[in-house]
Jmol script that loads the backbone (N, CA, C; Angstrom):
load data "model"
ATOM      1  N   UNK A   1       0.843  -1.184   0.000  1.00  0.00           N
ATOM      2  CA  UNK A   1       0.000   0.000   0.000  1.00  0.00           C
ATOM      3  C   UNK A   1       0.886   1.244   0.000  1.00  0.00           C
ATOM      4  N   UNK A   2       0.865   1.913  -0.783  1.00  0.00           N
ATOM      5  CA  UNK A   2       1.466   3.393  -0.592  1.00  0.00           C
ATOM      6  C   UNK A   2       0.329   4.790   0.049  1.00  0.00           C
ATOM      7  N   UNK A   3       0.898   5.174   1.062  1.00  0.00           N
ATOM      8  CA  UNK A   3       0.979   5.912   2.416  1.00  0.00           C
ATOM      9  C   UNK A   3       0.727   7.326   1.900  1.00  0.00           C
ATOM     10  N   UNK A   4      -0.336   8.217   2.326  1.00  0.00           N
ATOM     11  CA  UNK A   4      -0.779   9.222   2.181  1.00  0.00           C
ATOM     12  C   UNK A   4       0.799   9.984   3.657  1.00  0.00           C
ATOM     13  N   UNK A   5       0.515  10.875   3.763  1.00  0.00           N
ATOM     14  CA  UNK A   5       1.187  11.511   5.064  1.00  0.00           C
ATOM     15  C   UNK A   5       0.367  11.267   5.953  1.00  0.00           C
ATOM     16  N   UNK A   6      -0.629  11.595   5.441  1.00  0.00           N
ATOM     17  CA  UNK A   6      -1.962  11.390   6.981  1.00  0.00           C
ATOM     18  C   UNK A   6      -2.169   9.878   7.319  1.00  0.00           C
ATOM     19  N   UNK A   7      -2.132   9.163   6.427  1.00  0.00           N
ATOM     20  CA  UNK A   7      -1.980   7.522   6.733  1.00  0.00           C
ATOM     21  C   UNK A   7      -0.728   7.394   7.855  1.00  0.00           C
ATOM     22  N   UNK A   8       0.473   7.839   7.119  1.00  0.00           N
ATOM     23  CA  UNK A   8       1.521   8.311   7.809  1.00  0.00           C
ATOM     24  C   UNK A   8       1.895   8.378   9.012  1.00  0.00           C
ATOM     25  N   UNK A   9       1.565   9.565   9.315  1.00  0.00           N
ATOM     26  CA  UNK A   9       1.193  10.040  10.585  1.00  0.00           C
ATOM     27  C   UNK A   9       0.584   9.868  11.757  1.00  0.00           C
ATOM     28  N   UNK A  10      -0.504   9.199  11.012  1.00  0.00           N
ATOM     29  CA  UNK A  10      -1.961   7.932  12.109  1.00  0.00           C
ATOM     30  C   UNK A  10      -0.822   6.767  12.448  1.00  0.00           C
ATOM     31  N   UNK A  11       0.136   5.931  11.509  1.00  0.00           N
ATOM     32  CA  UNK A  11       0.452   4.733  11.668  1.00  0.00           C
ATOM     33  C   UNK A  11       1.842   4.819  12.473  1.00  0.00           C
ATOM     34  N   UNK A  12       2.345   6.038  12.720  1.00  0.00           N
ATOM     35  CA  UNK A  12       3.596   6.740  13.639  1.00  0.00           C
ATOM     36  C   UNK A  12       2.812   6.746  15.045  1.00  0.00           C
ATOM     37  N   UNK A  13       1.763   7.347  15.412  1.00  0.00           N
ATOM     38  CA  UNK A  13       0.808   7.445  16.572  1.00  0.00           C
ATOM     39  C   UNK A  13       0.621   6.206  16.938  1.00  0.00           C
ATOM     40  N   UNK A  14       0.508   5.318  16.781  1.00  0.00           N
ATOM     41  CA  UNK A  14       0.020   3.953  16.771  1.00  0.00           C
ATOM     42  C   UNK A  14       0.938   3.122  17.420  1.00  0.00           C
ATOM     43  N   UNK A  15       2.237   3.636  17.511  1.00  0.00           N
ATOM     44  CA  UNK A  15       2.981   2.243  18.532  1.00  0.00           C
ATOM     45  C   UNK A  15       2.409   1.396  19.082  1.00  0.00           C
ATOM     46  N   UNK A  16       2.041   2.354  20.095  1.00  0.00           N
ATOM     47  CA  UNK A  16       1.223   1.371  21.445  1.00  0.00           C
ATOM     48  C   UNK A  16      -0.281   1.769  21.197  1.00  0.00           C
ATOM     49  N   UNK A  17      -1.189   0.879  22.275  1.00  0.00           N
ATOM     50  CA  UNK A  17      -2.056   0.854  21.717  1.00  0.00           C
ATOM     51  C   UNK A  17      -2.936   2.423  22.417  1.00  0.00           C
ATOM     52  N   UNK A  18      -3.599   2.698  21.154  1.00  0.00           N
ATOM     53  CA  UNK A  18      -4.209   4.533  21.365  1.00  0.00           C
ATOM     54  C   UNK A  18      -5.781   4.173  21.219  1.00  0.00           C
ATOM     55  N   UNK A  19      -6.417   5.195  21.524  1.00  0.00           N
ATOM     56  CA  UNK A  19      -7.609   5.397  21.491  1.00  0.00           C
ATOM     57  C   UNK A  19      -8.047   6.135  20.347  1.00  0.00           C
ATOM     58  N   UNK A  20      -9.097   6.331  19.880  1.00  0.00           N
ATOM     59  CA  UNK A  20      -9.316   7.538  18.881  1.00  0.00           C
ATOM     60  C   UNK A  20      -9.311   9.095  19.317  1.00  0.00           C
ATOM     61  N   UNK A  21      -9.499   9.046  20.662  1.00  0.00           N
ATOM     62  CA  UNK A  21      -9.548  10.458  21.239  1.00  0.00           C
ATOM     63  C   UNK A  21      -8.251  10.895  21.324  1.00  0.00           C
ATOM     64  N   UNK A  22      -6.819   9.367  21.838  1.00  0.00           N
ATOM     65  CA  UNK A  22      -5.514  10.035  21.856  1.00  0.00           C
ATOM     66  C   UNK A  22      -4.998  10.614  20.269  1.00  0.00           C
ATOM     67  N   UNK A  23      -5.527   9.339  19.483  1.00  0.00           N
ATOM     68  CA  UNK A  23      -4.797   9.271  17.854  1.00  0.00           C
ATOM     69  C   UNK A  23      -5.159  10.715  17.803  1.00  0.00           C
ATOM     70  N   UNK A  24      -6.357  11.283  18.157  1.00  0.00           N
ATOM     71  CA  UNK A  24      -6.855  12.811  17.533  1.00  0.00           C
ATOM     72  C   UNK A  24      -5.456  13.748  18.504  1.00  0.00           C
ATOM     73  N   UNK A  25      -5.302  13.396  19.218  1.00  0.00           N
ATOM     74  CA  UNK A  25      -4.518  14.421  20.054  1.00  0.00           C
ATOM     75  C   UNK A  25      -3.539  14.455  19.683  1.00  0.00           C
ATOM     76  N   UNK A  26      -2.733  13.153  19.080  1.00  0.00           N
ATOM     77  CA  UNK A  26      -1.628  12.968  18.680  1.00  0.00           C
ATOM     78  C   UNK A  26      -0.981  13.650  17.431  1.00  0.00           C
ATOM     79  N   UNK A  27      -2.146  13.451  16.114  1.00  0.00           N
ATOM     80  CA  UNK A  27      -2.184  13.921  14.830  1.00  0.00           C
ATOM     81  C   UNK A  27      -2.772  15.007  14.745  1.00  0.00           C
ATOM     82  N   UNK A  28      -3.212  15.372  15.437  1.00  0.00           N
ATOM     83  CA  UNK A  28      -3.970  16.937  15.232  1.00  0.00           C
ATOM     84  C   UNK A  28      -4.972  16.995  14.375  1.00  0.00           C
ATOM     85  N   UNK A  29      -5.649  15.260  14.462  1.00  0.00           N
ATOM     86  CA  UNK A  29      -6.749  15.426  13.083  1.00  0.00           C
ATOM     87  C   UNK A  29      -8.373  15.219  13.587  1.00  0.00           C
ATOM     88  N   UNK A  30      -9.444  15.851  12.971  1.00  0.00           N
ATOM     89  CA  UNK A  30     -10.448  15.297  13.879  1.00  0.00           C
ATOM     90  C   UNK A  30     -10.829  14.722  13.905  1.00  0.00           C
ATOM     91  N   UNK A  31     -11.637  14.464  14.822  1.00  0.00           N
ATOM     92  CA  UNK A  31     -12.193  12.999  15.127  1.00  0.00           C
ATOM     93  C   UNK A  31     -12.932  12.040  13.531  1.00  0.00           C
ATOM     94  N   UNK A  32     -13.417  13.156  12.793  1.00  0.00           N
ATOM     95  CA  UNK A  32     -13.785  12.433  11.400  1.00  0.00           C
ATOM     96  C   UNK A  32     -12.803  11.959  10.242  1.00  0.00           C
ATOM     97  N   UNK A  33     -11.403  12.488  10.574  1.00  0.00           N
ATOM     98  CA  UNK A  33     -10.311  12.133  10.113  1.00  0.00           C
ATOM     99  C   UNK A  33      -9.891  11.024  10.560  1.00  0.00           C
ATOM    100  N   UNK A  34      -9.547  11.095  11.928  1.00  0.00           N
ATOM    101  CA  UNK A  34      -9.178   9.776  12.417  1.00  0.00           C
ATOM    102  C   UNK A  34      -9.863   8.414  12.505  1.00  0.00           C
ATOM    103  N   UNK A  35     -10.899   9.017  12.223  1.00  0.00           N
ATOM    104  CA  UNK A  35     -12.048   7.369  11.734  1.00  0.00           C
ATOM    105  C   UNK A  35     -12.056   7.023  10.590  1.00  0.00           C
ATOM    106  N   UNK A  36     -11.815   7.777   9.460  1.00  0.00           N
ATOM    107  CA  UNK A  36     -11.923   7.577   8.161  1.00  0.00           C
ATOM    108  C   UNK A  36     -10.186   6.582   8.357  1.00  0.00           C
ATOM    109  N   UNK A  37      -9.216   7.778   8.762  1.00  0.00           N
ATOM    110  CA  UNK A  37      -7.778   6.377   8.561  1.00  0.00           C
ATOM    111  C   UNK A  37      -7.796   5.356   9.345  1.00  0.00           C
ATOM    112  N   UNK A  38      -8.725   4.828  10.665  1.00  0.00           N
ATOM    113  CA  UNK A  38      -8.743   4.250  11.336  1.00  0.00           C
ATOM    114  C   UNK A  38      -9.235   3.180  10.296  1.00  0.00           C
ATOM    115  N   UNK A  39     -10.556   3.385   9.775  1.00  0.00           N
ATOM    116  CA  UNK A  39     -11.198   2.816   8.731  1.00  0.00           C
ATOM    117  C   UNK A  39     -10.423   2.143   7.967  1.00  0.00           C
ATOM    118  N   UNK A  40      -9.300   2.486   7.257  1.00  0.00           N
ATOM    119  CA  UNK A  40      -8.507   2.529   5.724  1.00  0.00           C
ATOM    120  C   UNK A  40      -7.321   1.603   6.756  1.00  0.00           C
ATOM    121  N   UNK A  41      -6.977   2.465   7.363  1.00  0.00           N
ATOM    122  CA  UNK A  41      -5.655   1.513   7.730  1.00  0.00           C
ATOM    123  C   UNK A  41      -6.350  -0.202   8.321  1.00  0.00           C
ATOM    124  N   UNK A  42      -7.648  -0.372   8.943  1.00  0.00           N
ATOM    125  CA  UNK A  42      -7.994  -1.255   9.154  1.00  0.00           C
ATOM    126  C   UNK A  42      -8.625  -2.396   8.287  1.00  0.00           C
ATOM    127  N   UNK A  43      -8.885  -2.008   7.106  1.00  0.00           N
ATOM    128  CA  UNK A  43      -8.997  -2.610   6.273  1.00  0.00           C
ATOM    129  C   UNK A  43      -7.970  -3.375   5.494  1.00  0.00           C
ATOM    130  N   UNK A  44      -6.640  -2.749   5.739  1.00  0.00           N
ATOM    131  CA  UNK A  44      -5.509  -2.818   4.908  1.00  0.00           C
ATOM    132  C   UNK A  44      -4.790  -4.116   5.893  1.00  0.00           C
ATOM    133  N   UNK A  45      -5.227  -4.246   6.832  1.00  0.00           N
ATOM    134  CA  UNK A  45      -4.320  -5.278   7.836  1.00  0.00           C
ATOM    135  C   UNK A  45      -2.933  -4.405   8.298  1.00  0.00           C
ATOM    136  N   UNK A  46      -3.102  -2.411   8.322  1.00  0.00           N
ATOM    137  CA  UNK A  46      -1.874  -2.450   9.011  1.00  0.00           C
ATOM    138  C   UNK A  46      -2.197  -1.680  10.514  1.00  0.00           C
ATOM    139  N   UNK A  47      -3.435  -2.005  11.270  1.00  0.00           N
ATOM    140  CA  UNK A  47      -3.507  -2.200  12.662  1.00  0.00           C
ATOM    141  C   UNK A  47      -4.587  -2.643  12.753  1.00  0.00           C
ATOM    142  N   UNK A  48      -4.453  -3.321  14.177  1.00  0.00           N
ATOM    143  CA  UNK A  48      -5.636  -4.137  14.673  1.00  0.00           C
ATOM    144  C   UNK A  48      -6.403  -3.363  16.051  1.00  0.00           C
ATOM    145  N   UNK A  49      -7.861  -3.849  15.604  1.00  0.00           N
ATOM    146  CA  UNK A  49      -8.722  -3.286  17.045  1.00  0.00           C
ATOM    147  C   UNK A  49      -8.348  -4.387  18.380  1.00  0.00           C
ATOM    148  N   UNK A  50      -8.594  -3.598  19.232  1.00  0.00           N
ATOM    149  CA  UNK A  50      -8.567  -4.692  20.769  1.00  0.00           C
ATOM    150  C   UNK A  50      -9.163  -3.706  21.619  1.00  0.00           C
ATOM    151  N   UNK A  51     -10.051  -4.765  22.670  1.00  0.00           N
ATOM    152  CA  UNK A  51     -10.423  -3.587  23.722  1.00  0.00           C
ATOM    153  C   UNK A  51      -9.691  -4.089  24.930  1.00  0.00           C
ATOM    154  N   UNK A  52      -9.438  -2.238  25.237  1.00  0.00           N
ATOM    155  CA  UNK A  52      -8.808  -1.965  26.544  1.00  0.00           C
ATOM    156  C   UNK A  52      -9.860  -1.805  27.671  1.00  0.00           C
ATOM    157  N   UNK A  53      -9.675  -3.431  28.946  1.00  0.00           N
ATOM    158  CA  UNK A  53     -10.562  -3.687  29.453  1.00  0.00           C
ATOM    159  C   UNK A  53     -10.356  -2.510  30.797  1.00  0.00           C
ATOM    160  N   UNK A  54      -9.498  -2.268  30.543  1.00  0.00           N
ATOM    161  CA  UNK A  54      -8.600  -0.957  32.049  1.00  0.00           C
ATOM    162  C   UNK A  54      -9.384   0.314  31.651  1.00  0.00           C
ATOM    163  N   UNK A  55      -9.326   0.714  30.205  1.00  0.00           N
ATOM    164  CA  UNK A  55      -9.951   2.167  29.921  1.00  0.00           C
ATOM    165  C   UNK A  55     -11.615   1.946  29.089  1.00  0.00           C
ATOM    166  N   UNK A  56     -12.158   0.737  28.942  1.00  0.00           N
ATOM    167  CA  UNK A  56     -13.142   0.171  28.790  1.00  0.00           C
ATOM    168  C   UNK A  56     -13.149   0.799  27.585  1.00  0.00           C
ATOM    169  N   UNK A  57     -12.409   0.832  26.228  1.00  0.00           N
ATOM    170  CA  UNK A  57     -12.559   1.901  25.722  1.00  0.00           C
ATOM    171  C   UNK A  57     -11.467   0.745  24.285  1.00  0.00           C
ATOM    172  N   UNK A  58     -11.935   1.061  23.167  1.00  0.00           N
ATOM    173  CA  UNK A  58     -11.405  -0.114  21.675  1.00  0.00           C
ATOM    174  C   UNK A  58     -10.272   0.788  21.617  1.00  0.00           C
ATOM    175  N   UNK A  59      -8.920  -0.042  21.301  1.00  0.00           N
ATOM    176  CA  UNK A  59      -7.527   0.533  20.854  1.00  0.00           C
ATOM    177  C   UNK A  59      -6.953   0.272  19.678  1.00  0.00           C
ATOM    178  N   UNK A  60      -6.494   1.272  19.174  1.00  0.00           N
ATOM    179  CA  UNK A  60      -5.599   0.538  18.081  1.00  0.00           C
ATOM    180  C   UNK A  60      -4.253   0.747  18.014  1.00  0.00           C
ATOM    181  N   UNK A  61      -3.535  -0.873  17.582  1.00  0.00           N
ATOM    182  CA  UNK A  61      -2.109  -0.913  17.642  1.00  0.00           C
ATOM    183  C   UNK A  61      -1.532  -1.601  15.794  1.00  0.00           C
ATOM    184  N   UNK A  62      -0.297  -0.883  15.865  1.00  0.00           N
ATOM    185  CA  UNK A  62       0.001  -1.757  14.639  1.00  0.00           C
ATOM    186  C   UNK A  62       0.243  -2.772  14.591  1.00  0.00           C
ATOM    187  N   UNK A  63       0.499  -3.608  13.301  1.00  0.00           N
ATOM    188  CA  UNK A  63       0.467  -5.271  12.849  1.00  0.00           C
ATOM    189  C   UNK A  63       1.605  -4.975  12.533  1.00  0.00           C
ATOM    190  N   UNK A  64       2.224  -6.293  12.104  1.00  0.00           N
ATOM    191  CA  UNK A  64       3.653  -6.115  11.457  1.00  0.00           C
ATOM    192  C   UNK A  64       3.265  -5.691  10.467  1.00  0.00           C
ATOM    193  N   UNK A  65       2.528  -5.537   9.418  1.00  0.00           N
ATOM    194  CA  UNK A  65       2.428  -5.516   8.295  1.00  0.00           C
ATOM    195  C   UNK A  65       2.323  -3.831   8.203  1.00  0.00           C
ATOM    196  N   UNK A  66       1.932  -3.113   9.765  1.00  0.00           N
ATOM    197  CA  UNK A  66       1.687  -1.645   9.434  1.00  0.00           C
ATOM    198  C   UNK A  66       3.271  -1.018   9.935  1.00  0.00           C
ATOM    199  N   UNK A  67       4.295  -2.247  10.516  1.00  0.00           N
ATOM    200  CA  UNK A  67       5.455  -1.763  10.847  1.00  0.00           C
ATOM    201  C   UNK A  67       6.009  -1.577   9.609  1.00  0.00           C
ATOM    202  N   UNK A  68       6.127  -2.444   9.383  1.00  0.00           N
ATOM    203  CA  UNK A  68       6.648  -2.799   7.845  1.00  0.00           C
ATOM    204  C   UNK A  68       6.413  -1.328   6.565  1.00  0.00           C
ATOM    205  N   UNK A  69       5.130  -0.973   6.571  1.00  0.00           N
ATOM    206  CA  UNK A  69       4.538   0.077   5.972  1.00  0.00           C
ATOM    207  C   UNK A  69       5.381   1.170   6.564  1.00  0.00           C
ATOM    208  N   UNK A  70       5.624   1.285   7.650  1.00  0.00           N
ATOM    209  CA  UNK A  70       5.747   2.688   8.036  1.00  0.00           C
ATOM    210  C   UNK A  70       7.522   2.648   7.648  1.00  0.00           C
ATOM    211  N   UNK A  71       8.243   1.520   7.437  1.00  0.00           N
ATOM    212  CA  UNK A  71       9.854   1.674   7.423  1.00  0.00           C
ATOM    213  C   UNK A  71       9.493   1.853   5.985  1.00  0.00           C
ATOM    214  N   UNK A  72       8.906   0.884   5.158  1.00  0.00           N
ATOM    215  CA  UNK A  72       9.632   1.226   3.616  1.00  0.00           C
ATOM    216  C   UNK A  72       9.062   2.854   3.442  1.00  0.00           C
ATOM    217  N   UNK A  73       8.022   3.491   4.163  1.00  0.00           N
ATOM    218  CA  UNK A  73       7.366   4.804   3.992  1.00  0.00           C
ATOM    219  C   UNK A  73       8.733   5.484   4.193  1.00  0.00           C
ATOM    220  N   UNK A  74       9.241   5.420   5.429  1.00  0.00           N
ATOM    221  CA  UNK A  74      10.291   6.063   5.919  1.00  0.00           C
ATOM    222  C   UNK A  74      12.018   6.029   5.080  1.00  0.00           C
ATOM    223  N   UNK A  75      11.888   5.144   4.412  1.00  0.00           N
ATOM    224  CA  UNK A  75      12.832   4.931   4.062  1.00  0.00           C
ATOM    225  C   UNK A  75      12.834   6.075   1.972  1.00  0.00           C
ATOM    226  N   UNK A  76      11.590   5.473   1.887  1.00  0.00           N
ATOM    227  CA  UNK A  76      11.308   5.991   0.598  1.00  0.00           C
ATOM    228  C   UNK A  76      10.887   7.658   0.715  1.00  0.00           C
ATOM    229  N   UNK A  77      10.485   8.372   2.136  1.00  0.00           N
ATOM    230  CA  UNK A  77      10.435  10.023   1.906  1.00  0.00           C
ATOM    231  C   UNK A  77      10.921  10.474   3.376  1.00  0.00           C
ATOM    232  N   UNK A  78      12.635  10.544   3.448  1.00  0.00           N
ATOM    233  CA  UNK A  78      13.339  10.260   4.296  1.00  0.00           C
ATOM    234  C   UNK A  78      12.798  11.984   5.234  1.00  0.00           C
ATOM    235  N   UNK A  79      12.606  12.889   3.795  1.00  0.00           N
ATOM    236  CA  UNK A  79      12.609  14.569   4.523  1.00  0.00           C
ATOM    237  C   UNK A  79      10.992  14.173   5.018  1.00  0.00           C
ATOM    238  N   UNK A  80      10.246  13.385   4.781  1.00  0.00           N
ATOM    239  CA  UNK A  80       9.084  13.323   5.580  1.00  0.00           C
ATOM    240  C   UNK A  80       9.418  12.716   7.251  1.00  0.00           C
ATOM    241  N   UNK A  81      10.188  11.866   7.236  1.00  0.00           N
ATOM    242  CA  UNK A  81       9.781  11.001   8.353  1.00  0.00           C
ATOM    243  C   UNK A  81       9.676  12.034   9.824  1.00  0.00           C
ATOM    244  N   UNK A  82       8.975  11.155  10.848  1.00  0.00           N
ATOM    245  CA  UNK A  82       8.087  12.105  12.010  1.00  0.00           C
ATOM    246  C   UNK A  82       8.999  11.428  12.629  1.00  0.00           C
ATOM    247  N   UNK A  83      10.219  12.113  13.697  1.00  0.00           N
ATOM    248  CA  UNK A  83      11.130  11.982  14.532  1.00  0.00           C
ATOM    249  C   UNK A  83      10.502  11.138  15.546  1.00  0.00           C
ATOM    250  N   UNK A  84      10.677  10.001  16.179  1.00  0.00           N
ATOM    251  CA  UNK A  84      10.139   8.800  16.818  1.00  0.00           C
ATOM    252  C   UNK A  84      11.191   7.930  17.716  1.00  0.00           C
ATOM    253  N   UNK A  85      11.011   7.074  18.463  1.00  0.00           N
ATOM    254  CA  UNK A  85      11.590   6.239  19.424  1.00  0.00           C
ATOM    255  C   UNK A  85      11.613   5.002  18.672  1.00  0.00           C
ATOM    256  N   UNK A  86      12.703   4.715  18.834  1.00  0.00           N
ATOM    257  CA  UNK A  86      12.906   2.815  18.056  1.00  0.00           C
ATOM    258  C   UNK A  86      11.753   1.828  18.583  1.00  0.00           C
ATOM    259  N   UNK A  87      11.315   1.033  17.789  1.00  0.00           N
ATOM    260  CA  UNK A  87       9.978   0.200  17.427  1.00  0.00           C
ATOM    261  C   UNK A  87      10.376  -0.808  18.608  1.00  0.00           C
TER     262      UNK A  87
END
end "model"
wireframe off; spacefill off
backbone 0.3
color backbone group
């Protein structure tokens, strides 16, 4: 799959597992943004839903397949990449 920035950006947020209210806080996108890539990236197999039984509340984390996405992303638009902590 080739990676919008905003795909991007959602799948950088995503380490661990986020909420839609954090992903919005994180990306600065709104809440109708972040459902639409929540949507897209979930379809694609590059993160999975799980609920967080602590914050009673559905999370999403990446798959390998959205790790994977985010290095060849990173690798292929190096002046894009979002400064981050090793995986």
């Amino acid at each position: 799959m080739v990676l919008t920035f905003g795909q991007y950006s959602t799948l950088a947020a995503m380490r661990r597992c986020v909420t839609r209210e954090q992903l919005a806080a994180q990306t600065s996108f709104d809440q109708l943004m972040v459902k639409y890539y929540i949507m897209v990236l979930l379809s694609n197999g590059l993160v999975a839903a799980s609920y967080d039984e602590e914050d009673n509340d559905l999370c999403y984390k990446l798959t390998d397949a959205g790790v994977d996405c985010i290095q060849d992303y990173e690798r292929s638009n190096p002046e894009l990449t979002i400064r981050r902590m090793v995986y």
